[in-house]
C-alpha positions in Angstrom: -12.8 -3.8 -10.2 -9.0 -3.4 -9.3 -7.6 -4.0 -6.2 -6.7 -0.9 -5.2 -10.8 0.7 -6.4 -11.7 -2.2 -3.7 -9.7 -1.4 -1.4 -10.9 2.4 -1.2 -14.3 0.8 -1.6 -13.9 -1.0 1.5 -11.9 1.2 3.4 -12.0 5.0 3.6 -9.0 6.9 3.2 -9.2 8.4 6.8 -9.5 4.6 8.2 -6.8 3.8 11.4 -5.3 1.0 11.8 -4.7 0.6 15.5 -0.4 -0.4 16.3 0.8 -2.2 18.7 1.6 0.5 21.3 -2.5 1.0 20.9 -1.3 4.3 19.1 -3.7 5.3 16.2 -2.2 5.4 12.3 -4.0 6.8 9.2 -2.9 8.2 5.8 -2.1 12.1 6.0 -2.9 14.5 3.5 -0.5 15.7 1.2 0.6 19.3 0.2 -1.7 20.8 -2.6 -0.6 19.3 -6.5 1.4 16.4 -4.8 1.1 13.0 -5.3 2.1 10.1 -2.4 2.7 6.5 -3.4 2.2 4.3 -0.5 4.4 0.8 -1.6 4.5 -2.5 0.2 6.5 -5.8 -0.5 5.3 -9.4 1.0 7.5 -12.4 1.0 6.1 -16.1 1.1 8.9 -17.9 3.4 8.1 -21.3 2.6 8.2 -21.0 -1.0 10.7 -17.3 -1.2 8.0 -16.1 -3.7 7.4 -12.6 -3.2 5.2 -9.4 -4.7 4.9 -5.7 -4.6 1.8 -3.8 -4.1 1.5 0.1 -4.9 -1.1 2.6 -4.5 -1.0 6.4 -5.7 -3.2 9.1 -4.4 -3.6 12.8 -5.1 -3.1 15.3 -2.4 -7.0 15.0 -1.4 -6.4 11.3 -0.8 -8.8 10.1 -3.9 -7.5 7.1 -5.8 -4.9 7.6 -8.9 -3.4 4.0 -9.6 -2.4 1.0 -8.2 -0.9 -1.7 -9.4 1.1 -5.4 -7.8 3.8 -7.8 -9.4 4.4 -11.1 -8.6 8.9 -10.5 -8.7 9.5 -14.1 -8.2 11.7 -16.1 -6.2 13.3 -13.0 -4.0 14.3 -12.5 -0.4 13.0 -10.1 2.0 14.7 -7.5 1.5 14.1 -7.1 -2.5 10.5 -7.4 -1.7 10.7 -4.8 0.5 12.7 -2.6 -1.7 
């Protein structure tokens, strides 16, 4: 199982993540025949290894693809990006 098929697995696409102004935050619905790629980018500070993460999901919400990479050594920034 990928990590992305575990992911949605484990949590439902309409799951909210509570922020720290105690404001709720869940993934929205596209329009109809769109896809959204939600992207993240971690950075290990101690060693500047970093990796990208990548999910896509049709406009219902239902998995697509996902994918990570490991980029290297990087700074913040160019994980983020």
């Amino acid at each position: 199982m990928v990590w992305a098929e575990h992911y949605l697995a484990t949590f439902q696409a309409d799951y909210r993540f509570p922020s720290a102004a105690n404001e709720l935050i869940q993934w929205k619905h596209g329009r109809s025949r769109w896809v959204t790629l939600n992207t993240d980018g971690a950075l290990n500070t101690s060693s500047s290894i970093g990796s990208v993460v990548g999910l896509l999901r049709d406009h219902e919400g239902s998995w697509l693809f996902g994918f990570n990479k490991h980029i290297g050594i990087s700074s913040i920034l160019e994980a983020k990006l």
